[in-house]
N, C-alpha and C positions, 0 to 999 in steps of 0.2 A: 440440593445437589450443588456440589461448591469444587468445579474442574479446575485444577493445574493449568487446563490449558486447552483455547480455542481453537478451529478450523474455521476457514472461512474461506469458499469458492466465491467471486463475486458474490458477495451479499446486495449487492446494490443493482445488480444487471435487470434483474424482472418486473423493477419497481417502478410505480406510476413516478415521476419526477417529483411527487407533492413529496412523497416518503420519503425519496433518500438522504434528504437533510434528516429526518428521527433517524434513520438507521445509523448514520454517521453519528450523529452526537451519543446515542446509545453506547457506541464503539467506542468511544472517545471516552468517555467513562468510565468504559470497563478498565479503559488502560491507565488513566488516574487513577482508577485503584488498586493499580497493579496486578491487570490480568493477565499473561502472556496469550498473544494471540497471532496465530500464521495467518496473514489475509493473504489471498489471489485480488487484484485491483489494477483497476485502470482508473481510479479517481488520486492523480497524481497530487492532487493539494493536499488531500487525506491522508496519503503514504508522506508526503512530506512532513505534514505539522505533528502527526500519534506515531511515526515508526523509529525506535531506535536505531534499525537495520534494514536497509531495502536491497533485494537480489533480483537483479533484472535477467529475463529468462529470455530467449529468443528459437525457437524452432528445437526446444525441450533442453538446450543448452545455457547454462549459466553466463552468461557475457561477462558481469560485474555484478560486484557487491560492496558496500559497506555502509557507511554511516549517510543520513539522508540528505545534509549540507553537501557532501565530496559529491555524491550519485546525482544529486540537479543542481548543481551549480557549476561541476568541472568534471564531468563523466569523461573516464579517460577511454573507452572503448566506444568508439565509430558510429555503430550500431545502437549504443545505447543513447549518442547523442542527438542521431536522426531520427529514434523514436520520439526523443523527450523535444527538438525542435519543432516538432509536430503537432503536439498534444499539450505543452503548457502557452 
């Protein structure tokens, strides 16, 4: 089976802390080999270093989007900056 293209709800949420490093670098592979893959995530260093494109979503609203340097380094939306003050 060879998919176009990934899902991925928290893949990392149910995991013993030993795993989520395999899960992650798993991921991180598939996208060196160019898989295209939607992840759900709160592992903010992951979304930074493998995402082309990050859309940060707040109470099922899109806030902001774009490329992963603009979204954690200079998020121009509020909302997105007191989440990310928070969590990296």
């Amino acid at each position: 089976m060879k998919p176009s293209i990934m899902l991925f709800d928290e893949p990392t949420s149910a995991l013993d802390p030993e795993l989520v490093g395999d899960v992650l670098e798993v991921m991180k592979n598939l996208a060196s080999e160019g898989m295209t893959m939607v992840i759900v995530t709160h592992e903010m260093g992951f979304a930074r270093e493998v995402a082309d494109r990050v859309i940060f979503i707040d109470q099922g609203v899109i806030q902001e989007e774009g490329k992963p340097g603009q979204i954690f380094s200079a998020p121009s939306n509020p909302r997105t900056a007191a989440f990310l003050s928070k969590v990296l």
